[in-house]
C-alpha positions in Angstrom: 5.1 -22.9 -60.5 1.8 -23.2 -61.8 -1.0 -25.2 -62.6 -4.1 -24.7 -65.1 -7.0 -26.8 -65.1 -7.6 -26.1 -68.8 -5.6 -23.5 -71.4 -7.6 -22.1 -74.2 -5.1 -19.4 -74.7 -4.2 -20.1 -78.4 -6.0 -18.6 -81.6 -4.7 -19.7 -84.7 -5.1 -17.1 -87.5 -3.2 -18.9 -89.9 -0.2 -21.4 -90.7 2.7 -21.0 -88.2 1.1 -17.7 -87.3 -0.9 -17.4 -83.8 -2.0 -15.1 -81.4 -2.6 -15.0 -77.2 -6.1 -14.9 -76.2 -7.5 -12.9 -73.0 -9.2 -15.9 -72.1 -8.2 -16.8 -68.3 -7.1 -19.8 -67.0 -7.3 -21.2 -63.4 -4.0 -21.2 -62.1 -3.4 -22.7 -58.0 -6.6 -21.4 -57.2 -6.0 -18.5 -58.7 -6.5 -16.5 -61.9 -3.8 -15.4 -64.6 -3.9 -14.5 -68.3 -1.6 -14.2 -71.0 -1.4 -10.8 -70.5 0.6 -12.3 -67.5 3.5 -12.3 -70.4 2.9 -9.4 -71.9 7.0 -8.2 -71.2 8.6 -10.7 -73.0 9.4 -10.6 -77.0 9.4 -14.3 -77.4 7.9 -17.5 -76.0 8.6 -21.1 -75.8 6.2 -24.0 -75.0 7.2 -27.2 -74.2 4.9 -30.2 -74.6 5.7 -32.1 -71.1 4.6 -35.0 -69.1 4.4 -36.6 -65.9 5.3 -39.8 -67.6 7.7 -38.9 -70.3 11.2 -40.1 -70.7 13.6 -37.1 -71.0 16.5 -35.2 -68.9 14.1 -32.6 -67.2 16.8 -31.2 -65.1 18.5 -30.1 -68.4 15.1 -28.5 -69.6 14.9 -26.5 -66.1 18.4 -25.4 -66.2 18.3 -24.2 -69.8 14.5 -22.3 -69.3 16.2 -20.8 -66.3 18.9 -19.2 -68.6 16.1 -18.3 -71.0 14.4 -16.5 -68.9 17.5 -14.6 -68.0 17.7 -13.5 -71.7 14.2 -12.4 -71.5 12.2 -15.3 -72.8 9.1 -16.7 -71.7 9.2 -20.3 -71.1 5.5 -22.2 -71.1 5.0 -26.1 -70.6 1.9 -27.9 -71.4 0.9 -31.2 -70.2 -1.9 -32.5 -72.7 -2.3 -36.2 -71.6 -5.6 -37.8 -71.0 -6.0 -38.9 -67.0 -8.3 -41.1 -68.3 -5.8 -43.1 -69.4 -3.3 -42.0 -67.7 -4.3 -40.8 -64.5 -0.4 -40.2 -63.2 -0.3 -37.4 -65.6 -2.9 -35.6 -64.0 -2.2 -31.5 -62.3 -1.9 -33.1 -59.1 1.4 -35.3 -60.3 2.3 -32.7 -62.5 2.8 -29.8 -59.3 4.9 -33.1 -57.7 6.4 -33.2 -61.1 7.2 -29.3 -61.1 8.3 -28.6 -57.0 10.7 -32.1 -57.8 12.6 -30.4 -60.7 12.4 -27.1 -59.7 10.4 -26.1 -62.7 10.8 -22.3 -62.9 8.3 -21.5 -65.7 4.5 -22.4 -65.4 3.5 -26.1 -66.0 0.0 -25.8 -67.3 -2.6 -28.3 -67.9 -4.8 -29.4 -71.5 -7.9 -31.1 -69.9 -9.8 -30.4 -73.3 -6.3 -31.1 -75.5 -7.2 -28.6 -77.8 -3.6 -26.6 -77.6 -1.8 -30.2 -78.8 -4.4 -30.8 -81.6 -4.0 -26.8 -82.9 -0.1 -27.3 -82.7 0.0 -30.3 -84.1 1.7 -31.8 -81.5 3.0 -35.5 -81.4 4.9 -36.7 -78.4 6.5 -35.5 -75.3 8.6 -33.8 -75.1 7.9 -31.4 -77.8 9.1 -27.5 -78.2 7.7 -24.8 -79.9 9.6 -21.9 -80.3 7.9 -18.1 -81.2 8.7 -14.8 -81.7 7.2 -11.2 -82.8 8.2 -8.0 -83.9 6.8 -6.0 -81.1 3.4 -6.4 -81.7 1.1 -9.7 -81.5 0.8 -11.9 -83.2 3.4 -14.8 -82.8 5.3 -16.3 -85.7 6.0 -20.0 -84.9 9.8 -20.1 -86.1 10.7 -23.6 -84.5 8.9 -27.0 -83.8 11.3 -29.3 -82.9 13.3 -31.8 -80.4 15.7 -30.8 -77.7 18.6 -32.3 -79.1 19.9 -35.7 -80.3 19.9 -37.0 -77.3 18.4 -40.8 -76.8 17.6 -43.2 -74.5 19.2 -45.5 -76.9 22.7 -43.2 -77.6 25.1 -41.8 -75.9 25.0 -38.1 -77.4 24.7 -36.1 -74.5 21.7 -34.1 -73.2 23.2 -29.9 -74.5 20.5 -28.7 -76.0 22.5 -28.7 -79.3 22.3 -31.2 -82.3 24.7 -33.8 -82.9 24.0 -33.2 -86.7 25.0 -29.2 -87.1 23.7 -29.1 -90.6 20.5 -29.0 -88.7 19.3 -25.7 -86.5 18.3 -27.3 -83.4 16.2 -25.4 -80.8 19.3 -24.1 -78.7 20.9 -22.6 -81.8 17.0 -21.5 -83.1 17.0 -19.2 -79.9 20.3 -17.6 -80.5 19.6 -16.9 -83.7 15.9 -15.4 -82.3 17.3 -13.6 -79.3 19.8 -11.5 -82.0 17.6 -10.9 -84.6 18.8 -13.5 -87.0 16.3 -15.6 -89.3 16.0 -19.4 -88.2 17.0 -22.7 -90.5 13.8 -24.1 -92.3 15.3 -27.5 -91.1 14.8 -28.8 -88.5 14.4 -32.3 -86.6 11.0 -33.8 -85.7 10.9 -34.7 -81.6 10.6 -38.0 -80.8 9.1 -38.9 -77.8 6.4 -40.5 -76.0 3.5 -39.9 -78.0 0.7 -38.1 -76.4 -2.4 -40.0 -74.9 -5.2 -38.9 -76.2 -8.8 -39.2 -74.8 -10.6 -42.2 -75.5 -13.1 -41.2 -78.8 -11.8 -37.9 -79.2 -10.6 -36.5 -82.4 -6.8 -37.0 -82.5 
């Protein structure tokens, strides 16, 4: 598990199309940089909080089997702690040891990753891949699954409506080569609390 005070690791070159920096971040006292993931073919972030509503054991059970297959798995808390102060690293490393998060959990002080992503809510997923080089192709930006508060469709991972390509069936078709469905379901979530005056 891991913890980042601030994660300017994103350079966007153009739509849907981004690349790692070598920028470092401060991780548990220490340092680590993208190059940290340098093995893997494909990444996903997820767009976590402290404070959101969703089935977090199923996220850590299914990142455990992606990282299996050989892909990275990234979450990024952007809240503001000055508005929400129980979203903060130090609730977020209770957060992670509680779940058993096996990927690192990495915070946005400046929320500069969930403005360049256009990012929403929480939780929100971002699914990339590449060709063997850099840089990343954003092929999915979506929710988990149906799954609701408010329903009873079961947290899997897998949409209720198959017509859509939900993120479960997105990574299949990344991890065997095959193109992902244009359409694709917005997340709904908690929406992300952003810093008093800053741009949103």
């Amino acid at each position: 598990m891991f913890i980042c005070n601030h994660c300017p690791f994103v350079i966007h070159l153009k739509k849907d199309i981004v690349k790692l920096s070598n920028f470092y971040m401060k991780v548990s006292r220490k340092l680590i940089s993208f190059s940290f993931f340098s093995d893997f073919t494909h990444y996903m972030l997820s767009l976590l909080a402290v404070s959101s509503v969703v089935e977090k054991n199923r996220i850590t059970s299914r990142s455990s089997s992606l990282l299996q297959k050989g892909l990275a798995v990234v979450a990024i808390s952007s809240n503001s702690v000055v508005t929400h102060p129980q979203d903060g690293p130090e609730f977020m490393a209770e957060d992670a040891k509680f779940f058993k998060y096996p990927f690192p959990y990495l915070y946005d002080e400046s929320q500069e990753v969930a403005r360049d992503f256009g990012a929403v809510c929480t939780p929100e997923f971002f699914l990339f891949k590449k060709d063997g080089r850099r840089p990343f192709e954003l092929v999915y930006h979506g929710q988990f699954d149906d799954s609701r508060p408010s329903n009873n469709v079961p947290v899997t991972g897998s949409c209720y409506d198959t017509s859509y390509r939900d993120l479960s069936l997105a990574i299949d078709c990344v991890l065997s080569g095959q193109p992902v469905s244009s359409t694709q379901k917005p997340s709904i979530g908690c929406s992300i609390k952003w810093n008093p005056g800053g741009k949103q």
